[in-house]
NURONU-878256 format. One line per 2 residues: for each residue x, y, z of C-alpha. Coordinates in Angstrom, 1 decimal. Layout:
X/Y/Z; ...;
This chain:
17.4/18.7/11.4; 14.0/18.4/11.3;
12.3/14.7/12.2; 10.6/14.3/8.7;
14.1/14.8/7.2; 16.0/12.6/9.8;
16.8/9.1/8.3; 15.5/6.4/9.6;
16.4/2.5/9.8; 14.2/-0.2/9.1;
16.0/-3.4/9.3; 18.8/-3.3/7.2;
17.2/-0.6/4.9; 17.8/2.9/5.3;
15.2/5.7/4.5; 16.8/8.9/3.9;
13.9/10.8/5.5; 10.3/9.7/6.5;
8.4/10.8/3.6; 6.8/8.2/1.4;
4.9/8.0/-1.6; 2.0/5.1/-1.1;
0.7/2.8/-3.1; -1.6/4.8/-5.6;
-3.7/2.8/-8.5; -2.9/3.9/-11.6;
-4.7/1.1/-13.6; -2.1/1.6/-16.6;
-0.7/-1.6/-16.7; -0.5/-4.1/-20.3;
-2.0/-6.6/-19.6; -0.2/-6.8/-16.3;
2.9/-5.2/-17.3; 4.5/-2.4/-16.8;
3.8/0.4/-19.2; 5.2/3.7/-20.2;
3.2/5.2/-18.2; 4.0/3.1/-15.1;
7.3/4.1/-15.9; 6.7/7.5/-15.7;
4.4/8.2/-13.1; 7.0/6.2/-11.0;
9.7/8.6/-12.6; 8.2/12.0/-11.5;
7.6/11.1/-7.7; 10.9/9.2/-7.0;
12.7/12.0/-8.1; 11.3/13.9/-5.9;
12.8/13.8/-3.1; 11.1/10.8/-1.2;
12.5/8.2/0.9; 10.1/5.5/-0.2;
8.3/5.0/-3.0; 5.7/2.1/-3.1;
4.4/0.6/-6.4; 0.6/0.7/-6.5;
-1.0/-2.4/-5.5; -0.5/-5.1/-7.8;
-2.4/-8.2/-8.0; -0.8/-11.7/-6.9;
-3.8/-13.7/-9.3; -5.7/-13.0/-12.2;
-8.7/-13.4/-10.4; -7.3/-10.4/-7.6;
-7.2/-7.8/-11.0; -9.6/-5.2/-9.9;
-9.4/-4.1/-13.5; -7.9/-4.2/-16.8;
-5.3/-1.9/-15.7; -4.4/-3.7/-12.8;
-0.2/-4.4/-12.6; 0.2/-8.3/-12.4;
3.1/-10.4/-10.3; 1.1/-13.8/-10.6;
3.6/-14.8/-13.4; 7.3/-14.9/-14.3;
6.6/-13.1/-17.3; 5.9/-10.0/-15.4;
9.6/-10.0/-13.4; 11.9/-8.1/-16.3;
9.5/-4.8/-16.1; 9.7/-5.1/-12.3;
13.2/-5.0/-12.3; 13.7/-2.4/-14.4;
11.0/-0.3/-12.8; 12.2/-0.9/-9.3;
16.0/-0.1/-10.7; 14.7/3.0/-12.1;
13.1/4.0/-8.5; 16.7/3.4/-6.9;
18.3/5.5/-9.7; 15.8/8.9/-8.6;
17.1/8.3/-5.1; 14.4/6.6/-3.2;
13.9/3.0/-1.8; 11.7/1.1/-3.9;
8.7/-0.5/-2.7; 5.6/-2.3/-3.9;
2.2/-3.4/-2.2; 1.2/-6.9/-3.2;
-2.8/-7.1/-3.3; -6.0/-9.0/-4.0;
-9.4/-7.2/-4.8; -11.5/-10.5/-3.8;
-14.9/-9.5/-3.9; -14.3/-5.8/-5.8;
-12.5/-7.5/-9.0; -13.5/-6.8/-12.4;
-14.8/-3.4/-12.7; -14.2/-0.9/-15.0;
-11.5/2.1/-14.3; -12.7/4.7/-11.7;
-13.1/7.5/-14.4; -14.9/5.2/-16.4;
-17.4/4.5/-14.3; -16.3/2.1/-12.0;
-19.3/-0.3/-12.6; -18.9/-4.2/-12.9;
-16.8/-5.1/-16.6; -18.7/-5.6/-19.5;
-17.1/-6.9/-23.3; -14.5/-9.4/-23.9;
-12.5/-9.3/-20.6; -15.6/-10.1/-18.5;
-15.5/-13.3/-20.5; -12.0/-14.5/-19.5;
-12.8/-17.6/-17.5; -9.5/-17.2/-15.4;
-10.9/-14.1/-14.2; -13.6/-15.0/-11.8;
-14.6/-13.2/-8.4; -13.8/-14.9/-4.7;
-14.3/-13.3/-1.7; -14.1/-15.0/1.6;
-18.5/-15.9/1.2; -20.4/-15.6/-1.7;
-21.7/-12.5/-0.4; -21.7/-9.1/-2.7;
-19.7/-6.0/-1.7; -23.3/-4.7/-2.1;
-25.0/-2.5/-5.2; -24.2/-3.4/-8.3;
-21.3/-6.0/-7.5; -21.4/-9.4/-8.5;
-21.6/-12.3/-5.4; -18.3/-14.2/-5.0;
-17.4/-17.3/-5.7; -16.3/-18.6/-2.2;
-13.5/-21.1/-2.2; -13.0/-24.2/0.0;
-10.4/-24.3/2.5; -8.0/-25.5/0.2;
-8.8/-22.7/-2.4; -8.0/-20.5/0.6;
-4.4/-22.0/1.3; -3.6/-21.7/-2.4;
-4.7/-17.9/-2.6; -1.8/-17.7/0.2;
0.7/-19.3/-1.7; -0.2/-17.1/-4.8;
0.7/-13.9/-1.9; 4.2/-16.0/-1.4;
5.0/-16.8/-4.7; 4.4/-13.1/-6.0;
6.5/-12.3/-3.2; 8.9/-14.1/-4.2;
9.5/-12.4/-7.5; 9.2/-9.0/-6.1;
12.5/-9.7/-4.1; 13.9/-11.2/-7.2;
12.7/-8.0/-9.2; 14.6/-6.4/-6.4;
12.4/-4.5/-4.5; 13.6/-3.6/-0.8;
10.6/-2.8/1.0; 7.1/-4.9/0.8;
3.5/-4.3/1.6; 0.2/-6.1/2.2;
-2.7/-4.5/1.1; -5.3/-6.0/3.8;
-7.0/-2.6/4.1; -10.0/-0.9/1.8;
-12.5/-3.6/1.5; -9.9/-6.0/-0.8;
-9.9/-9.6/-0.1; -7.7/-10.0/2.8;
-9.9/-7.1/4.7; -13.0/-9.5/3.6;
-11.3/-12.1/5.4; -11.4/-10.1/8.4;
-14.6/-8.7/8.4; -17.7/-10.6/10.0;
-20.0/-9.0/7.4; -18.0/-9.8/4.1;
-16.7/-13.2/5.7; -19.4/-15.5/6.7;
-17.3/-18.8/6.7; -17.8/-21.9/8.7;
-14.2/-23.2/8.6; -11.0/-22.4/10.0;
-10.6/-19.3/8.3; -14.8/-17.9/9.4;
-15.6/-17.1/12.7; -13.7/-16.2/15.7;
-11.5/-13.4/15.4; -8.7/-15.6/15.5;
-10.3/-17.5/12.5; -10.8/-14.4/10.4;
-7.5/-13.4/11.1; -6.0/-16.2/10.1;
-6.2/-15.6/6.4; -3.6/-12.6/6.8;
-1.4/-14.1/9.4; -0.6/-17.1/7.3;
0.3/-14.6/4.4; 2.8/-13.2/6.5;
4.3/-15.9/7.9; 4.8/-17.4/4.5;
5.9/-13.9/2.9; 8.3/-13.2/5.8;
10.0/-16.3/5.3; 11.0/-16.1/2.1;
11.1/-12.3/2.5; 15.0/-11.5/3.3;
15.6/-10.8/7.1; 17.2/-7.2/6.3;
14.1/-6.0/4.5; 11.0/-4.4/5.6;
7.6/-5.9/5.8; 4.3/-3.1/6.2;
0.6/-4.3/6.3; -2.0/-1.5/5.0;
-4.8/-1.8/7.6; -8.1/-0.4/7.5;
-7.9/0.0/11.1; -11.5/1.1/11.5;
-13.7/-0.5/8.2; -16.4/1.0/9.1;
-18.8/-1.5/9.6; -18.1/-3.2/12.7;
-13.8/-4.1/12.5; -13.0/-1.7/15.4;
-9.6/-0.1/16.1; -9.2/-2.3/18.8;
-9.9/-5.4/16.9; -6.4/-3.5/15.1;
-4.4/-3.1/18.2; -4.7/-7.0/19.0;
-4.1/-7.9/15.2; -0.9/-5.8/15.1;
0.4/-7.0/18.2; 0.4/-10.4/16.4;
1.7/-9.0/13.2; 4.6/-7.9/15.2;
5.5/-11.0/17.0; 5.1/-12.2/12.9;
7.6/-10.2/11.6; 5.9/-7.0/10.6;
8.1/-3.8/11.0; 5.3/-1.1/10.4;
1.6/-0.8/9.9; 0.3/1.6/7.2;
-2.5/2.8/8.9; -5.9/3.6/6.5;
-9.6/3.0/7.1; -12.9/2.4/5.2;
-14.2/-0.3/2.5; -16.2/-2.7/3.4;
-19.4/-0.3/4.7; -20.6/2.8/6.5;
-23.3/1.5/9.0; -21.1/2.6/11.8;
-20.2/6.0/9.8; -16.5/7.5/9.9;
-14.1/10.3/10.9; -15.0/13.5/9.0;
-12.8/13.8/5.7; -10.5/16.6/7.1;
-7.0/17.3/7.4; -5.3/14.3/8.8;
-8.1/12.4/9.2; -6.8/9.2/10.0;
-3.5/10.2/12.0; -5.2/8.5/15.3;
-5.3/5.3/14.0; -1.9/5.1/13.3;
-1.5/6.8/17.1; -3.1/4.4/18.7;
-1.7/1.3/17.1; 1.5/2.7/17.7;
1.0/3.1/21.4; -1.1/0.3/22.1;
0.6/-2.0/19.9; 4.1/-1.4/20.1;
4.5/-1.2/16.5; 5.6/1.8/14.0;
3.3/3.2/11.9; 2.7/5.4/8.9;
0.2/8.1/9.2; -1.9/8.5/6.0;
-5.0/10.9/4.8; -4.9/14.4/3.7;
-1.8/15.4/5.0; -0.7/18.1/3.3;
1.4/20.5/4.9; 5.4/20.0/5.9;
4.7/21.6/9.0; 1.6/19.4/9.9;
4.0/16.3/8.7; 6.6/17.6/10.9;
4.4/17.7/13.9; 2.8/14.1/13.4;
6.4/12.7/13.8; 7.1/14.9/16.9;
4.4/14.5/19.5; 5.1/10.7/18.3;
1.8/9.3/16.7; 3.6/7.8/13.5;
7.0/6.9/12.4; 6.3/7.6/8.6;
4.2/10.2/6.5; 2.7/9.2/3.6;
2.0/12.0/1.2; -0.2/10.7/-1.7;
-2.8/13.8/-2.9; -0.1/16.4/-1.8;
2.7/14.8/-4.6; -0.4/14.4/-6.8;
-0.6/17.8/-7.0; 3.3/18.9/-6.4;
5.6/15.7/-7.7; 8.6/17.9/-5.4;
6.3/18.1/-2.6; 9.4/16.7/-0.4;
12.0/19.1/-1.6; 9.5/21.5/-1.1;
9.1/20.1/2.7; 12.5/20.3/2.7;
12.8/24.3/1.7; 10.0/25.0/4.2;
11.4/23.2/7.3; 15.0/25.0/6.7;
17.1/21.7/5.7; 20.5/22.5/5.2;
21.3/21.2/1.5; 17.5/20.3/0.4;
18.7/20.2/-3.3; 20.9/17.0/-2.4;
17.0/14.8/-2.5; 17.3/15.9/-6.2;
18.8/13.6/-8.8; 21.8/15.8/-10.8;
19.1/16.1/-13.6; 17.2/18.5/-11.6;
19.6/19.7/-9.2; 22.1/20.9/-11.2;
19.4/23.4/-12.8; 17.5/24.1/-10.1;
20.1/25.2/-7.8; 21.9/27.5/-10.5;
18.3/29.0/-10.4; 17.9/29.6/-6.6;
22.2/31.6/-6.8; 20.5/33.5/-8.6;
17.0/34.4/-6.9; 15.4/33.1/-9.8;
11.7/31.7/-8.5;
């Protein structure tokens, strides 16, 4: 058995193999809701042959909507569409997950293919839907400058991370995530260039960590002890958050209660530049946090290939492959894998829905 196809045990949640779909931003939501096309898109990768799938990032306040689109857990109201869609993951055969996320300082913009320039009309009128960010300092071009809160504005955006927590284990989700990577609010928090505060939460590197260490503390306590808790990182942000400034961070995740770090870079600026966009761009990061940190890691960023995949998880630089362009592309990319690395039964990833008719096919050397 290959390692990508070899289960794997994260607290008391088992992960039939070590592909996962990541969060990906559909900006489909009603309102907040789930939709039809949530639904679906969640549908078609599931069923795939995964052994996570994460729901995109959704927003723990109104203010934290990056858009119109954005999926919503800041309420009740939102809980019955969760359930079901998280039920509906299960049924396809993978373990439901979702990332829980704030866009501080890049709220309110239009949908990527629609520009992506700050909202205009109606919606830009809501007054619940204001921008915060760590400073009242702009992501830059064409961004509005934050509303900062005080300290106590701060300790209530945490709460809103627990609370929203707390209905995605009642909507039954079994694995959780916090976005702290791509330039959203909690990476603010830890840049010195986005935050510029002069409080508890502004400073010192333990200050501007703070932010995210108090969000896990309070989602891993009401987060059960047999499920999983990742953090997306930007390990490198690329302005001046350093890899190493990740290794010390996730050495105190860890010791907090966080089983794997999902290991991404980028979003707050480019003054100090980047890898090249190639194939597996960002697979060192999640190397070295995994060696220097002592925590597993999901290797994310153009990785394409089963064999590539395959290799990542053998020389050891991540415990997890996230595959988001590839299933963009091919929804069956992991029974695909599965076919190209020579599993045994790889039909058995498929719900009966597709098996039965897809196997029939391959008797009879149908391509």
């Amino acid at each position: 058995m290959s390692k990508l196809f070899t289960p794997i045990d994260l607290r008391g949640v088992r992960l039939r193999n070590r592909i996962v779909i990541p969060p990906m931003h559909q900006y489909a939501a009603d309102d907040g809701h789930v939709s039809d096309w949530t639904m679906m898109n969640a549908g078609r990768f599931a069923a795939g042959g995964p052994g996570l799938f994460f729901v995109e990032s959704t927003k723990v306040e109104r203010r934290g909507a990056g858009t119109v689109g954005d999926l919503g857990l800041w309420d009740d109201k939102f809980v019955p569409g969760m359930t079901r869609l998280a039920s509906f993951i299960r049924r396809c055969g993978a373990v439901p997950g979702i990332q829980l996320g704030h866009s501080g300082r890049k709220a309110k913009r239009f949908r990527p293919w629609e520009g992506g320039h700050a909202l205009t009309g109606p919606e830009a009128e809501d007054p619940t839907w204001r921008i915060v960010g760590p400073s009242a300092i702009a992501q830059g071009n064409g961004y509005e400058t934050p509303e900062a809160p005080d300290t106590e504005g701060v300790r209530q955006m945490v709460a809103n991370w627990v609370a929203a927590a707390v209905r995605a284990r009642d909507a039954g989700f079994d694995v959780l995530e916090i976005h702290g990577a791509h330039g959203y609010l909690v990476n603010q928090f830890l840049s010195d260039v986005a935050n510029q505060r002069t409080d508890e939460y502004g400073g010192s590197f333990e200050n501007r960590t703070r932010f995210l260490c108090e969000i896990v503390e309070g989602v891993r306590g009401i987060w059960p002890d047999d499920k999983p808790l990742f953090v997306r990182l930007s390990v490198e942000d690329h302005a001046n958050w350093t890899v190493e400034d990740s290794i010390a961070l996730s050495k105190r995740l860890k010791e907090l209660g966080v089983d794997v770090v999902d290991c991404s870079s980028g979003g707050i600026g480019r003054t100090q530049g980047g890898p090249p966009l190639e194939v597996g761009y960002q697979v060192p990061y999640a190397s070295a946090l995994k060696r220097e940190a002592g925590i597993m890691t999901m290797a994310v960023g153009l990785i394409f290939d089963p064999e590539h995949a395959e290799e990542i998880l053998q020389t050891g630089d991540a415990d997890l492959i996230a595959v988001g362009r590839g299933v963009q592309n091919e929804p069956n990319w992991p029974f695909h894998a599965a076919v190209a690395l020579g599993e045994e039964a790889p039909f058995d990833l498929l719900p009966d829905q597709q098996k039965y008719w897809l196997a029939n096919r391959a008797k009879r050397g149908w391509r």
